[in-house]
C-alpha positions as CSV (number, residue, x, y, z in Angstrom):
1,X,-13.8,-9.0,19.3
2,X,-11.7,-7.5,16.6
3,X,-11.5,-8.8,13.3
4,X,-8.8,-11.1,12.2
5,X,-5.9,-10.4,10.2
6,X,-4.8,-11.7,7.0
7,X,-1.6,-13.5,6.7
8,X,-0.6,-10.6,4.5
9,X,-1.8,-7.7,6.8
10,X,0.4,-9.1,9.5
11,X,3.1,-9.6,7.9
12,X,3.3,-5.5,6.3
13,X,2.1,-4.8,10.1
14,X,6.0,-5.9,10.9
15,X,7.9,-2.7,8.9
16,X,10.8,-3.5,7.8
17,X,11.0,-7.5,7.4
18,X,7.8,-7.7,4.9
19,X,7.2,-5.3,2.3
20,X,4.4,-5.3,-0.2
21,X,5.2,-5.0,-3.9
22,X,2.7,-2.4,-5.9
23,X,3.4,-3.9,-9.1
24,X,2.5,-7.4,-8.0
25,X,-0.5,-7.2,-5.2
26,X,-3.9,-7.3,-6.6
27,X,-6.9,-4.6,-5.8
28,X,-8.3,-6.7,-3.1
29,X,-5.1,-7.3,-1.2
30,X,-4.3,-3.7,-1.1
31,X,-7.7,-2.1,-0.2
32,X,-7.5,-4.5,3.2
33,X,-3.7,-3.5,3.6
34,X,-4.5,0.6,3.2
35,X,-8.0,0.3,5.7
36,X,-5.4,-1.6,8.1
37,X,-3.2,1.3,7.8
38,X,-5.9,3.5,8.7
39,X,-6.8,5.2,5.1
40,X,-10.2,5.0,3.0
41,X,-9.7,1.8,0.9
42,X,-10.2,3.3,-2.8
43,X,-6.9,4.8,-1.8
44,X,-5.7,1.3,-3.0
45,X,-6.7,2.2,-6.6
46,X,-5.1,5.5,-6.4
47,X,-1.8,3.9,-5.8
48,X,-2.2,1.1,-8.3
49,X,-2.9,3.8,-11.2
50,X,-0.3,5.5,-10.2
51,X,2.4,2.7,-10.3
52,X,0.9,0.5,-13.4
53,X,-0.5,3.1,-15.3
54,X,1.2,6.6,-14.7
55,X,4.5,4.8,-14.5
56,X,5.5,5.9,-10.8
57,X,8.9,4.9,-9.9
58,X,8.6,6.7,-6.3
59,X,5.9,7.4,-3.8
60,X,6.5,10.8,-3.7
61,X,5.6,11.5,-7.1
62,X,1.6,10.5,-6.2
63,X,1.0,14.2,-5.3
64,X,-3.3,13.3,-5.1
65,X,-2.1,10.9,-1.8
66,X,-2.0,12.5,1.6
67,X,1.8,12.5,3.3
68,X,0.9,10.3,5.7
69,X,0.1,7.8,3.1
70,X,2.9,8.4,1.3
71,X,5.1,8.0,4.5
72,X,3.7,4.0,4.9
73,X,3.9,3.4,1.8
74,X,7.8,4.2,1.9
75,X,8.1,2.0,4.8
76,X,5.6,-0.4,4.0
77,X,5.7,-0.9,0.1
78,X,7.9,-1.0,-2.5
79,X,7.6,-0.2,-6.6
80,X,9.1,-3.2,-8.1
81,X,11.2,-5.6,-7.1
């Protein structure tokens, strides 16, 4: 039986109608999100220093995240509103 979803991992599952905001999801809420997308979860902190602290504006610029990540996050996330 496979675990059940959060309201929030299905709707980022969808692409393009939901997309998560970095500067507004908490720690929690994006370590389940990154493990659902198939990366470690302390990934999730990675990103969050990188956005709130190291003033990201893009997901490019977070050069200690493999592409792949990278690549979801474009489609999945946004920085900002």
């Amino acid at each position: 039986k496979e675990p059940k979803q959060t309201q929030l991992e299905q709707l980022s599952n969808n692409g393009e109608s939901f997309k998560v905001n970095i500067h507004t999801v908490d720690l929690g809420e994006l370590e389940t999100l990154v493990k659902a997308w198939g990366f470690p979860k302390y990934r999730a902190g990675q990103i969050i220093k990188w956005v709130r602290d190291q003033g990201a504006a893009t997901f490019d610029e977070m050069a200690n995240l493999p592409i792949p990540l990278r690549e979801v996050l474009k489609e999945r996330a946004t920085i900002g509103s």
